[in-house]
C-alpha positions, 0 to 999 in steps of 0.5 A: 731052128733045126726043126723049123729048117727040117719044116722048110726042107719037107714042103720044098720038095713036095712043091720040086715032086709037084710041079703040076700044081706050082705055077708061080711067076719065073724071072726078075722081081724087085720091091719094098718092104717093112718089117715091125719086129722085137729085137734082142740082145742076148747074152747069158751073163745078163740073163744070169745076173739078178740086178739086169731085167730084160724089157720088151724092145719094139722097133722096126726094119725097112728096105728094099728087095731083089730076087730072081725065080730060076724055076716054077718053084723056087728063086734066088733074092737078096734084100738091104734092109735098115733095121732099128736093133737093140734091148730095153731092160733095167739094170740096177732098177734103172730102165736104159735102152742099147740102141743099135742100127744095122744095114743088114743083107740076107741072101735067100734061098726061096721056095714058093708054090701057087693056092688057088690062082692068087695065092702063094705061100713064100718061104725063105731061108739063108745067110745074113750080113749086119753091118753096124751103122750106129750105137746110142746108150738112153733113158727110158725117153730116148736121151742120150746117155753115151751118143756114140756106143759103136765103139762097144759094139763088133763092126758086124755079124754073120748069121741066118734068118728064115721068113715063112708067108703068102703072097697075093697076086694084085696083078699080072705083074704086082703082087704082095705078101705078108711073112713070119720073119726071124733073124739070128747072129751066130757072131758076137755083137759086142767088142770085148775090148770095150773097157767099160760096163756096156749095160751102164756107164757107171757100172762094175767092169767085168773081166769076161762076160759071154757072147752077145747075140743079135736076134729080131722076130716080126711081120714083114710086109712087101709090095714086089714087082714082076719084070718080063 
């Protein structure tokens, strides 16, 4: 993370030392977005046990996006996205799946700068609110095991999340972009006052178990609008 951060940092300032050939669109921008992503749960105590097996856990995100460009250079959003979260994994042999959805609300910090007349590279990074809308326990087909798992669950996370993409001008005032986005909770996801296994219902309690952290990684894909 720090040397991607680093990376970001580099290419800002030579776009701010560069404003010559940075010419993207100032002002008021708002559009759609959606995102096919991985998602995970994180937690060493799972990675350490041998009966637990994590799984690769497809889902996705959509929502919309809001963001203001105060210069040539750079701009100031805040996106409310609804993403599907969560981890597939066997435990015990058993294939289950915590199924998690959070509203999340990231405020960027953005940095762009103009390829040729049509092309932009676009990247973001800052802050990120997740707040839990729903918790399920399943089978490997998606039937409920525990129907309401929130109670096992933090009501939200903090952290960052960092998306790195292009732009392409459709016209004077439409344009689309593709990005490399990740997200990262820095808080615990889980409620360590939850009594019971949160892996399975029926398994061994533990008296301590390590933080859990929320992370996701995916394409996402937005159509914005430019208002002057």
């Amino acid at each position: 993370m720090k040397k991607i951060a680093v990376t970001v940092a580099l290419i800002a300032t030579n776009m701010i030392v560069r404003p010559d050939s940075a010419k993207a669109q100032e002002g008021f921008q708002a559009g759609i977005e959606g995102t096919p992503q991985m998602s995970w749960l994180i937690n060493k105590d799972d990675m350490d046990n041998n009966k637990f097996e994590y799984l690769n856990t497809l889902n996705s995100s959509f929502g919309i996006s809001a963001q203001y460009g105060y210069s040539p250079t750079m701009a100031v959003g805040l996106n409310v996205l609804y993403s599907f979260q969560g981890q597939r994994y066997k435990f015990e042999g058993v294939e289950q799946i915590r199924k998690t959805e959070y509203l999340k609300i990231p405020l960027q910090l953005i940095f762009c700068n103009e390829i040729g007349t049509d092309w932009m590279f676009i990247g973001k990074i800052g802050p990120q609110l997740g707040l839990l809308m729903n918790a399920r326990l399943t089978d490997k087909d998606g039937d409920n095991i525990i129907k309401d798992h929130k109670n096992a669950y933090e009501d939200f996370d903090f952290g960052g999340a960092l998306s790195l993409g292009f732009g392409y001008k459709l016209t004077e005032m439409l344009s689309i972009d593709a990005a490399l986005r990740g997200d990262y909770a820095f808080t615990d996801a889980e409620n360590k006052d939850y009594k019971k296994n949160i892996n399975h219902p029926n398994g061994a309690v533990t008296t301590s178990r390590a933080i859990t952290n929320n992370a996701t990684a995916g394409v996402t894909v937005g159509l914005r609008y430019l208002f002057k």
